[in-house]
C-alpha positions, 0 to 999 in steps of 0.5 A: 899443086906441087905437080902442076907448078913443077913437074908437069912442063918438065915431064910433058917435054921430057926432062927432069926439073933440074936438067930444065931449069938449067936449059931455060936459065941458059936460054935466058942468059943468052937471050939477055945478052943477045938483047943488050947487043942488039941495043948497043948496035941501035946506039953504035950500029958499027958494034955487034952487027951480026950477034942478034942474029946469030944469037937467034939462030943458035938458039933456034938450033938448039930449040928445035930438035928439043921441040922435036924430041918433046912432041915425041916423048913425055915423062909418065907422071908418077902413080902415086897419089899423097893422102893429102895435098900440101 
């Protein structure tokens, strides 16, 4: 159960839970403020005219060669097996 909540989606893209915890957070971040930008620009379009959209290709930027780079490698699940599970 451990495994599955935590460790697999990491291992499966090829990071440790950490190192992708501090990525998604990072990536949320910058999607909330990328999506608080764009609401001000629908009440005061003069405002933040081109931050969603660059938001989104910076993101995008970023993502693919992570998407790239998972599809080709994925961290081996442990050999271990616990006795019992938790």
């Amino acid at each position: 159960m451990f495994q599955k909540l935590f460790l697999e989606h990491p291992r499966h893209v090829g990071e440790s839970y950490l190192g992708h915890m501090h990525t998604a957070a990072s990536f949320g971040a910058r999607m909330m403020l990328g999506g608080v930008a764009c609401m001000i620009h629908g009440l005061l379009p003069t405002l933040f005219v081109k931050t969603g959209s660059s938001t989104v290709r910076q993101l995008y930027s970023k993502m693919q060669p992570r998407a790239e780079r998972a599809s080709q490698a994925s961290m081996p699940l442990p050999q271990f097996l616990p006795e019992y599970e938790i």
